[in-house]
LOVEX-176556 format. One record per residue (C-alpha): chain; y, x negated, z negated; residue number from 1; residue in three letters. Coordinates in Angstrom, 2 decimals, decimal comma. Layout:
N
> c / yy / xx / zz / k / r
> A / Y / X / Z / NUM / ALA $
...
***
This chain:
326
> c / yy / xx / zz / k / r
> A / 12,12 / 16,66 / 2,95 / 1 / UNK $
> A / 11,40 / 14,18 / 5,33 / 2 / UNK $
> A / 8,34 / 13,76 / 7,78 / 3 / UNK $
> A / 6,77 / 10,65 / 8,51 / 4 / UNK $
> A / 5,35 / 10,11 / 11,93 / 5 / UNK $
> A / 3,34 / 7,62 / 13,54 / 6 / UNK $
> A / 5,37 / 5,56 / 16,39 / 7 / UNK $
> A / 2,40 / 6,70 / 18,61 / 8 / UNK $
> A / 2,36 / 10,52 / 17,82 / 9 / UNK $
> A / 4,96 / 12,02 / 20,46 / 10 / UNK $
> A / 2,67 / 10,23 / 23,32 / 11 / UNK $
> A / -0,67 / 10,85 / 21,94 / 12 / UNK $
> A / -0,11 / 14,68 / 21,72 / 13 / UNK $
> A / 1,26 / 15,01 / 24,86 / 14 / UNK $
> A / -1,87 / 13,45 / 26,31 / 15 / UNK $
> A / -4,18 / 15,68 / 24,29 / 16 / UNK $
> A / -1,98 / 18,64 / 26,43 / 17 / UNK $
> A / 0,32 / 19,59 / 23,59 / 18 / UNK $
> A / 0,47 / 20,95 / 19,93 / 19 / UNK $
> A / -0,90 / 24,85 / 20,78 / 20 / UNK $
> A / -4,27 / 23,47 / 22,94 / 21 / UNK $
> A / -5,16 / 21,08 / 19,96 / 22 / UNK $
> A / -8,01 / 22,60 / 17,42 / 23 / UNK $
> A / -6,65 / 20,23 / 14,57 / 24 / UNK $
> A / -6,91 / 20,69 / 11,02 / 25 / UNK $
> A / -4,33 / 20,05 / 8,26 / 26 / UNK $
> A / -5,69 / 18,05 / 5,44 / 27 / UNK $
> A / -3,71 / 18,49 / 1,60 / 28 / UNK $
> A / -3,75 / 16,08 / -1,53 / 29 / UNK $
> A / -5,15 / 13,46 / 1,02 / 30 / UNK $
> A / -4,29 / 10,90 / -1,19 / 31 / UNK $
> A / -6,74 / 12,02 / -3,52 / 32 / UNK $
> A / -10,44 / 10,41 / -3,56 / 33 / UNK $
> A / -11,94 / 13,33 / -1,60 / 34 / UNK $
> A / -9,23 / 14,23 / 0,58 / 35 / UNK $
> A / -8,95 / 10,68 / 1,32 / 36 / UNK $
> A / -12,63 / 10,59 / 2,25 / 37 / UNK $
> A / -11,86 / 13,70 / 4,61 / 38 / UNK $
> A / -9,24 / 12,63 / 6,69 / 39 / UNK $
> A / -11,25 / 9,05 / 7,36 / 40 / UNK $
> A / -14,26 / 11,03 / 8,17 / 41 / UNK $
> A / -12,58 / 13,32 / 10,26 / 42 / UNK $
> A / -10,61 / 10,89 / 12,30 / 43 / UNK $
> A / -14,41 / 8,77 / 12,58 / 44 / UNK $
> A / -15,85 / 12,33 / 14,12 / 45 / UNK $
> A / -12,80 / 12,26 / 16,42 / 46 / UNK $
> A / -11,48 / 15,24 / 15,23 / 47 / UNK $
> A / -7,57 / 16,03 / 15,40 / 48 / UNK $
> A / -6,37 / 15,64 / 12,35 / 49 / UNK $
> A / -2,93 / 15,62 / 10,07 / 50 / UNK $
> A / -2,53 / 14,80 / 5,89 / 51 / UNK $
> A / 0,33 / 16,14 / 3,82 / 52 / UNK $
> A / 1,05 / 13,79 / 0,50 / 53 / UNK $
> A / 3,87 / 13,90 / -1,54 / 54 / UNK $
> A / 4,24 / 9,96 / -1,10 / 55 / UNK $
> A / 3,18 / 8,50 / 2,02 / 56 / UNK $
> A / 3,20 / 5,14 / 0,98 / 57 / UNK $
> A / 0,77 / 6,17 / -1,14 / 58 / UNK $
> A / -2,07 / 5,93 / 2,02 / 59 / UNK $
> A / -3,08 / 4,11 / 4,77 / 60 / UNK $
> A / -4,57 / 5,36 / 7,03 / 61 / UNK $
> A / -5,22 / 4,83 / 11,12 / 62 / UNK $
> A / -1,78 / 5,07 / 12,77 / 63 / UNK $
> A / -3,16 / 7,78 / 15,13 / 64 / UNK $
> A / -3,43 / 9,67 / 12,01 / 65 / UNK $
> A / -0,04 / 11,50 / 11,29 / 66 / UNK $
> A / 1,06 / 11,44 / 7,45 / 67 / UNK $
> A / 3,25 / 14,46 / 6,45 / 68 / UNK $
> A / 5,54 / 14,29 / 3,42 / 69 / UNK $
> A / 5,45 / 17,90 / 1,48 / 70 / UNK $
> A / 5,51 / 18,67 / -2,38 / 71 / UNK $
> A / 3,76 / 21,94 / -2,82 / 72 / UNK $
> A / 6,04 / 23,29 / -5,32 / 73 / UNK $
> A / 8,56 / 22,70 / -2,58 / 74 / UNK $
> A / 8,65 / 25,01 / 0,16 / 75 / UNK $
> A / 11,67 / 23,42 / 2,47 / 76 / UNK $
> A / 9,02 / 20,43 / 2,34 / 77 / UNK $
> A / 6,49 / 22,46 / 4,16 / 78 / UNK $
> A / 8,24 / 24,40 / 6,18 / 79 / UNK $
> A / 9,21 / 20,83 / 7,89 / 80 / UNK $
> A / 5,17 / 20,09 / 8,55 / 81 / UNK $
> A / 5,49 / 22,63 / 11,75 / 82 / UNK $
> A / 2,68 / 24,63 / 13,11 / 83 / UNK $
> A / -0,10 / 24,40 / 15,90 / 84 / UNK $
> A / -2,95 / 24,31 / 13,00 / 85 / UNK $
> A / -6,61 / 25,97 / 13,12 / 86 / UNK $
> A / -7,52 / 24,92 / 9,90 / 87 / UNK $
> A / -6,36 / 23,30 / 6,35 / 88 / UNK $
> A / -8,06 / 21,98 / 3,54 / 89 / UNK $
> A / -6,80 / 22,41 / 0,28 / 90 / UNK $
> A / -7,26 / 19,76 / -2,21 / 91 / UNK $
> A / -4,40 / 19,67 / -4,45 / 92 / UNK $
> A / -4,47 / 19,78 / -8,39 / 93 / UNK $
> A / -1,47 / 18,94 / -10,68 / 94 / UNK $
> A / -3,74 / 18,17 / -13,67 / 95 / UNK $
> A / -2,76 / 14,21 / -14,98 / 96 / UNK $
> A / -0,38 / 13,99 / -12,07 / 97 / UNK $
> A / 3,09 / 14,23 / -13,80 / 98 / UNK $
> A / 2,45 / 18,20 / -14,64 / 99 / UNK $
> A / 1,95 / 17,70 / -18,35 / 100 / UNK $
> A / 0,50 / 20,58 / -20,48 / 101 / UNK $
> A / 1,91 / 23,28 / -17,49 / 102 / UNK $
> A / -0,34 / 22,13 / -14,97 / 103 / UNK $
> A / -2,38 / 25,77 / -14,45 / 104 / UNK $
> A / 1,31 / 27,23 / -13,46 / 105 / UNK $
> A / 2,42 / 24,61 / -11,77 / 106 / UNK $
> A / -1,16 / 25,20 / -9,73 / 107 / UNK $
> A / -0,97 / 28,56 / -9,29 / 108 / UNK $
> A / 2,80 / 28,62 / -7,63 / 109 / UNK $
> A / 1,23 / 25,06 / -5,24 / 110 / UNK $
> A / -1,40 / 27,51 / -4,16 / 111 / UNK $
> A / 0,75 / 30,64 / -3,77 / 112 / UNK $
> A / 3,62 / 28,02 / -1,76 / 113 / UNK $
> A / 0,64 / 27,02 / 0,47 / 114 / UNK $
> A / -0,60 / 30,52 / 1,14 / 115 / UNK $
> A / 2,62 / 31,75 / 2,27 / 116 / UNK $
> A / 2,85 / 28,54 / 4,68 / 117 / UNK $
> A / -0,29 / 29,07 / 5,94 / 118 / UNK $
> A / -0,05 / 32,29 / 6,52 / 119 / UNK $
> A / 3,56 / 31,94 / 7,92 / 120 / UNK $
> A / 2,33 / 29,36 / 10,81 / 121 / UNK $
> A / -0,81 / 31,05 / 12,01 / 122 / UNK $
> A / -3,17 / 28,41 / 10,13 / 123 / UNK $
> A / -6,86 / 30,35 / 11,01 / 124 / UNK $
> A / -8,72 / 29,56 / 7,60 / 125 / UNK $
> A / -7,96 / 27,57 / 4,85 / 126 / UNK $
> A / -10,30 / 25,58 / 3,04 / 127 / UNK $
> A / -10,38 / 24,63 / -0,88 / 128 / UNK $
> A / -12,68 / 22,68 / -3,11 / 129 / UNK $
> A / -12,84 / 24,63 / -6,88 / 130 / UNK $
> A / -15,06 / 23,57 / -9,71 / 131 / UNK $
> A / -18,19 / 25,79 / -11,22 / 132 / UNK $
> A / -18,65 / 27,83 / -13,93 / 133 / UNK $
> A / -18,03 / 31,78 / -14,34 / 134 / UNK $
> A / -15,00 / 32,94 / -17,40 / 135 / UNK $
> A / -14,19 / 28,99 / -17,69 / 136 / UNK $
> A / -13,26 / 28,60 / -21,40 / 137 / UNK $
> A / -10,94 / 25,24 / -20,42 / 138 / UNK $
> A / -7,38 / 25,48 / -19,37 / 139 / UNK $
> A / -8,84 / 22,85 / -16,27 / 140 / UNK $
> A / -11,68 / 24,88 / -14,64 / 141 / UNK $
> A / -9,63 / 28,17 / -15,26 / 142 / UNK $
> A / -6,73 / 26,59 / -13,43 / 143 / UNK $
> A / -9,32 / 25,57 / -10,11 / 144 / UNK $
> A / -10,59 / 29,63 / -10,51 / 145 / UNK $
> A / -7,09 / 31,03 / -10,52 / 146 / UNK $
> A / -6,18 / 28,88 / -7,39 / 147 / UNK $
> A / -9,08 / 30,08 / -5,30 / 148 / UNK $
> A / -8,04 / 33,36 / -6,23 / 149 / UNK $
> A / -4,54 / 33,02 / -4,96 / 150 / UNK $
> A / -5,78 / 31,06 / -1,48 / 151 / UNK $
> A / -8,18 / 34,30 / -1,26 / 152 / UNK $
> A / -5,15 / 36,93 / -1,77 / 153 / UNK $
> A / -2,31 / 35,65 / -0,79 / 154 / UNK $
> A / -3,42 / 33,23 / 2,67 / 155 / UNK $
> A / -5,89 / 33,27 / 5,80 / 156 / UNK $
> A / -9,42 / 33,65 / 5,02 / 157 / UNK $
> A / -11,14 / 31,43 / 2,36 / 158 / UNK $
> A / -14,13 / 29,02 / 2,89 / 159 / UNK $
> A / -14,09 / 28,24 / -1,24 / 160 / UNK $
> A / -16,69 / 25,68 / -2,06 / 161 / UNK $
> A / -17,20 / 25,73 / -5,72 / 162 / UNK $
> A / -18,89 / 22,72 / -7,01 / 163 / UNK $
> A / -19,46 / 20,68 / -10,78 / 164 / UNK $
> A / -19,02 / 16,90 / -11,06 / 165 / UNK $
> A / -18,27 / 14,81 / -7,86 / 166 / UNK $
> A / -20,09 / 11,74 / -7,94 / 167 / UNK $
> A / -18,31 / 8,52 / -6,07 / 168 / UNK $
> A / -16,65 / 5,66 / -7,09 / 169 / UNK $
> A / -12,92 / 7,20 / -6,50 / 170 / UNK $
> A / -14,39 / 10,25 / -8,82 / 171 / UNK $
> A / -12,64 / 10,08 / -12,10 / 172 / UNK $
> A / -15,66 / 12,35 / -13,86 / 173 / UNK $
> A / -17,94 / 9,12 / -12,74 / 174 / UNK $
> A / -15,49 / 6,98 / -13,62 / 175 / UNK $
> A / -15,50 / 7,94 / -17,27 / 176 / UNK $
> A / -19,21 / 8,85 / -17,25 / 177 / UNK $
> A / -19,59 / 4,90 / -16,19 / 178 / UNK $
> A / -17,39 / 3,38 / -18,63 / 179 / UNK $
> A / -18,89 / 5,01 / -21,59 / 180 / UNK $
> A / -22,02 / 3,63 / -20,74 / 181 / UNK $
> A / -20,84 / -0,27 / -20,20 / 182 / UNK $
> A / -18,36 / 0,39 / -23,12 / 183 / UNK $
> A / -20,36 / 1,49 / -25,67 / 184 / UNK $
> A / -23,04 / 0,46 / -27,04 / 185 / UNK $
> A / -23,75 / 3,19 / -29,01 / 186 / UNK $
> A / -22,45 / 7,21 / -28,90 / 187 / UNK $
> A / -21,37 / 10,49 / -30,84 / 188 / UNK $
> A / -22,93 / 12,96 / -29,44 / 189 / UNK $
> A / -21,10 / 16,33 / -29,78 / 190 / UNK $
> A / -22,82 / 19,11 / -29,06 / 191 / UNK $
> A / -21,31 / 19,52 / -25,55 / 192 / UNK $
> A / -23,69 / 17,01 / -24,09 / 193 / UNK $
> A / -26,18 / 19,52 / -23,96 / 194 / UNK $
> A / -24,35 / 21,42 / -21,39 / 195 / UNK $
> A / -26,37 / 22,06 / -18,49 / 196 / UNK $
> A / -24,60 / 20,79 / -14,84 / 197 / UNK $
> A / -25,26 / 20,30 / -11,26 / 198 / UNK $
> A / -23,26 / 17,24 / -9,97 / 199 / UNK $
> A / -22,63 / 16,70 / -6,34 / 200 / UNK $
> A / -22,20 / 13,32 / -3,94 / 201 / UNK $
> A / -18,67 / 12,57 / -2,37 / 202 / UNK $
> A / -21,17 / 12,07 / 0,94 / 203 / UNK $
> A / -22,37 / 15,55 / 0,58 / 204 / UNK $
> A / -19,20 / 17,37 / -0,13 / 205 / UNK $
> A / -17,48 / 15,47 / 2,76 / 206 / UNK $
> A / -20,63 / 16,81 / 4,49 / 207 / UNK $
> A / -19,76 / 20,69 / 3,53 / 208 / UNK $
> A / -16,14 / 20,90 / 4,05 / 209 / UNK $
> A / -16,66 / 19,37 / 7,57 / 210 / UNK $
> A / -19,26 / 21,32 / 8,98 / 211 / UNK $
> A / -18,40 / 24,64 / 7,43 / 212 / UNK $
> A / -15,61 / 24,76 / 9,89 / 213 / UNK $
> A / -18,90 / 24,98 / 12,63 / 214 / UNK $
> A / -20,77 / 27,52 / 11,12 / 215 / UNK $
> A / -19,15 / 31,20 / 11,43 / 216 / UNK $
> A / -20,62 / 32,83 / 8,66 / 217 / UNK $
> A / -18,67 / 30,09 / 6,36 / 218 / UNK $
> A / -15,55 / 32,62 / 6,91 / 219 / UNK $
> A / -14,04 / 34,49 / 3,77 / 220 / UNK $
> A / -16,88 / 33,39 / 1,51 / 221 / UNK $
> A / -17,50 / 31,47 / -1,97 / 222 / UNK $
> A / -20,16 / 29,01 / -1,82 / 223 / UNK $
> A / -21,77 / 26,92 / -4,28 / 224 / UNK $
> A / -22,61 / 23,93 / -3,93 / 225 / UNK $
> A / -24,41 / 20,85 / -5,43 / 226 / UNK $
> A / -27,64 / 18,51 / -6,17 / 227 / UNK $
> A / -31,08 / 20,70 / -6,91 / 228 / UNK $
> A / -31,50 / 19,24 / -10,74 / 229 / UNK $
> A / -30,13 / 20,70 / -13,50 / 230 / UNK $
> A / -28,68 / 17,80 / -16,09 / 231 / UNK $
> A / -26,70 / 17,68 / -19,71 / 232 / UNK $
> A / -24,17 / 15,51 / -19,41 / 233 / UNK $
> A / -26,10 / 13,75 / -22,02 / 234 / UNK $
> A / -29,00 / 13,27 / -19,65 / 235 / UNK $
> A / -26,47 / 12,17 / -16,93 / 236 / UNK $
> A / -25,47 / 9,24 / -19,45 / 237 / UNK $
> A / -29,01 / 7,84 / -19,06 / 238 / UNK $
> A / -29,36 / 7,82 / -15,68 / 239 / UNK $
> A / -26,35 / 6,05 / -15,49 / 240 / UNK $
> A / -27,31 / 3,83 / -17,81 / 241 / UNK $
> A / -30,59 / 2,79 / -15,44 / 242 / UNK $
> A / -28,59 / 3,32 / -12,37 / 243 / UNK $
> A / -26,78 / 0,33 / -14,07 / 244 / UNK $
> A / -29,84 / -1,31 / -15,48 / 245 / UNK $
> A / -28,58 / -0,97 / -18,76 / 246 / UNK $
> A / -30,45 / 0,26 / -21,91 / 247 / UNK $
> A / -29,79 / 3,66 / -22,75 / 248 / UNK $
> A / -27,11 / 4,16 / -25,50 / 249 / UNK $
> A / -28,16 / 5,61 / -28,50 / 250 / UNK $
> A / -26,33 / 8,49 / -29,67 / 251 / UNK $
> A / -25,40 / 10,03 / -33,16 / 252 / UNK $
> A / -25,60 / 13,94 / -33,17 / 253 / UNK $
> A / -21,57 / 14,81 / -34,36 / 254 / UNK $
> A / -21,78 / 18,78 / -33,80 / 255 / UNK $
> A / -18,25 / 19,54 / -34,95 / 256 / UNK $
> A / -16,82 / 17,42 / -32,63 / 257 / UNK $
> A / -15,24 / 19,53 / -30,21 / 258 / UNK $
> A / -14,67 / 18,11 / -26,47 / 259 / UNK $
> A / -10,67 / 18,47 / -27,71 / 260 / UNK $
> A / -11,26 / 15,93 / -30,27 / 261 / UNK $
> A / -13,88 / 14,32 / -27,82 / 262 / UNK $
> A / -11,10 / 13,86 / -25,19 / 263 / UNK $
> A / -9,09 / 11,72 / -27,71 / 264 / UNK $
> A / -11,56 / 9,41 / -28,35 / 265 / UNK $
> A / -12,22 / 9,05 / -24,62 / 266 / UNK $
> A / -9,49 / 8,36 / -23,36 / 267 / UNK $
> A / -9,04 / 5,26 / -25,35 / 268 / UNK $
> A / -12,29 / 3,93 / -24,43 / 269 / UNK $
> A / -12,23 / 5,00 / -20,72 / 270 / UNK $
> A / -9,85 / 3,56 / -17,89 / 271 / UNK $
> A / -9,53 / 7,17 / -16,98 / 272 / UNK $
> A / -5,63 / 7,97 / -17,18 / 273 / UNK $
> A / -5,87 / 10,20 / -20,21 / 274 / UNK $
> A / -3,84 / 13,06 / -18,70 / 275 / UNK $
> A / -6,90 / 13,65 / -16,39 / 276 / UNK $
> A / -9,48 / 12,19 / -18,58 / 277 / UNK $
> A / -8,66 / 14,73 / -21,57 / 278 / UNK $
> A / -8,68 / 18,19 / -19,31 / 279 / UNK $
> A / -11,69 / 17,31 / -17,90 / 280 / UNK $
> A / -13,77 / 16,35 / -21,02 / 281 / UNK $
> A / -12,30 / 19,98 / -22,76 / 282 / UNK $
> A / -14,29 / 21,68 / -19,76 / 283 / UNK $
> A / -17,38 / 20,06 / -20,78 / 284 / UNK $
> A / -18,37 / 23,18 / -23,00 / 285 / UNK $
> A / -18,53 / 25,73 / -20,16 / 286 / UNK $
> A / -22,08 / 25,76 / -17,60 / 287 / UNK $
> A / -21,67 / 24,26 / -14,56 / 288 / UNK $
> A / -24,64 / 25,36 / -12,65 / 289 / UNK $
> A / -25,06 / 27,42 / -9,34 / 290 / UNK $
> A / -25,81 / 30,94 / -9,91 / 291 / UNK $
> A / -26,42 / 31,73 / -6,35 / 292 / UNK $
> A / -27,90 / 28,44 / -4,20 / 293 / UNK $
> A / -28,48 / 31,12 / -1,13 / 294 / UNK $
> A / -25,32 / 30,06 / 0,28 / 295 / UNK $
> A / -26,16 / 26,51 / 1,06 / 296 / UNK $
> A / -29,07 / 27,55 / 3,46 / 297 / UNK $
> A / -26,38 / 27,86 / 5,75 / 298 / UNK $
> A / -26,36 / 24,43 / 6,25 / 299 / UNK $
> A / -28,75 / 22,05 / 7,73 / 300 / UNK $
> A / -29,20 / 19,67 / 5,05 / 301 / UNK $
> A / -29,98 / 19,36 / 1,34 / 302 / UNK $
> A / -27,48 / 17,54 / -1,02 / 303 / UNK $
> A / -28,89 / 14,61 / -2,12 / 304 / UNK $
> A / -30,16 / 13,86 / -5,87 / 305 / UNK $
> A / -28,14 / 12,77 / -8,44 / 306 / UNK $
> A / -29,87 / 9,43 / -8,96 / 307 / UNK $
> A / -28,83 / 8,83 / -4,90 / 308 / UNK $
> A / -25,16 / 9,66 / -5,30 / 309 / UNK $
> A / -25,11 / 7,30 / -8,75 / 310 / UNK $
> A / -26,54 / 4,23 / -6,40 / 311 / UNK $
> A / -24,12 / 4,55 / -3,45 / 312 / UNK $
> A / -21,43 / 5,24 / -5,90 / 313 / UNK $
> A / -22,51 / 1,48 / -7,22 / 314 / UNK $
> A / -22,92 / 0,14 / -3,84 / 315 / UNK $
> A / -19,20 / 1,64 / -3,07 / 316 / UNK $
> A / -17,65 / -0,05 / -5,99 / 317 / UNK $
> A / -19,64 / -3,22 / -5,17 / 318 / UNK $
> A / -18,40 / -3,69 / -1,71 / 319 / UNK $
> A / -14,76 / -2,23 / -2,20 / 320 / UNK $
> A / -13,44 / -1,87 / -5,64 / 321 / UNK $
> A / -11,53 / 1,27 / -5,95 / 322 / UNK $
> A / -7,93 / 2,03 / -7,94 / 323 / UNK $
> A / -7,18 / 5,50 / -8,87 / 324 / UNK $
> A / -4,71 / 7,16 / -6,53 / 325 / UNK $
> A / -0,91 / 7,78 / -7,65 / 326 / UNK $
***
């Protein structure tokens, strides 16, 4: 597969002293909303960094930044990335991105691809964002478990953050959240909107994956993360609708209706492309909540509330409307 290189590259490594003094970090599935967020951040910090995306034209980034083609389910595409890594994120899911119904295998073998490649070019610690929950009933959260798993067994060590709903305006769980508040006026309410969750700000998870990489103890661990309160997604539907300065949409209790049948319905109503939408509203019956916060003391800061990340995510979409990446 072919690599894609910045004109500037060749001469701005060679002034940095070459590939093997660089501490720079390898950043996957950067043409997602987080990884996307990542790399900018990263390059704003100054830090050497590199993105692998199966489509290049697919981001735009900084032309010191170098852009990487590589499929994960292809191999020959990474061994053509090359070496001189400390560190790589991994932030790749095949769920809604072409993968169909087989997206927890196709997952598995791009995680078990990557850990060989990592391990293969002396990459120091890999680092992957999962989802929450413990024995996830849904085919999406078990997929996110099963790929932490194989990072943790088959690859360098494992800084696995494991966090619930991402709130930001390139999030596709806001993104539905929002449009069934503006869309409807009023709701079903299955019994899933009583699950309890802990969402999380794009500004804060940015926040983690960055400075774990400063903070030792980060090393071969699992850590959960997210906001302090505890919400149903049926309280989260409120506080988007004030975040919005709408009125609150009244909902009719419909207990049978399962978040399969729930994802149906959804995806109709939502802009969310239904291959994503539908996965993620069948893992709305399994707790998302941290069972062990003690990890987060690690850091210097406290995530901020949900009713903060709901108003930047506003602002964001304000000042830059936002597509959904390919």
């Amino acid at each position: 597969m072919e690599r894609v290189r910045r004109p500037n590259e060749r001469a701005r490594r060679a002034s940095n002293g070459g590939l093997k003094d660089m501490a720079r970090a390898l950043v996957t599935g950067a043409s997602g909303y987080v990884g996307n967020r990542l790399v900018r951040e990263l390059h704003a910090l100054g830090e050497p960094v590199e993105c692998v995306v199966r489509k290049p034209s697919s981001v735009s980034f900084d032309r010191a930044i170098t852009v990487h083609r590589g499929d994960m389910l292809d191999p020959v595409s990474l061994n053509a990335i090359g070496d001189g890594y400390t560190t790589a994120y991994y932030l790749v899911h095949s769920m809604g991105r072409g993968g169909g119904s087989d997206y927890e295998r196709r997952d598995a073998l791009a995680a078990s691809n990557f850990a060989r490649f990592a391990s293969a070019t002396g990459i120091e610690r890999v680092v992957y964002l999962g989802g929450l929950g413990d024995r996830p009933a849904s085919k999406h959260l078990r997929s996110r478990l099963r790929v932490g798993e194989i990072l943790r067994e088959q690859g360098p060590p494992l800084t696995w953050f494991r966090a619930g709903m991402v709130v930001g305006a390139g999030s596709e769980s806001y993104r539905t959240l929002r449009s069934l508040v503006e869309r409807l006026p009023v709701m079903l309410a299955p019994s899933w909107l009583s699950t309890p969750t802990q969402a999380i700000g794009i500004a804060d998870v940015v926040r983690y994956l960055i400075e774990a990489l400063r903070i030792p103890q980060t090393r071969s661990r699992a850590i959960q993360i997210g906001a302090a309160e505890i919400l149903t997604y049926g309280e989260m539907l409120d506080k988007m609708a004030d975040a919005l300065e709408l009125r609150r949409r009244p909902r009719i209790p419909v207990p049978f209706l399962t978040p399969w049948l729930s994802s149906h319905w959804i995806g109709l109503v939502t802009p969310v492309d239904a291959g994503v939408a539908r996965p993620l509203i069948e893992g709305l019956s399994t707790d998302t909540t941290i069972t062990d916060p003690s990890d987060m003391a690690l850091f210097d800061f406290q995530p901020r509330s949900f009713e903060q990340a709901l108003r930047e995510a506003i602002a964001e979409e304000a000042a830059r409307p936002l597509t959904p990446s390919p």
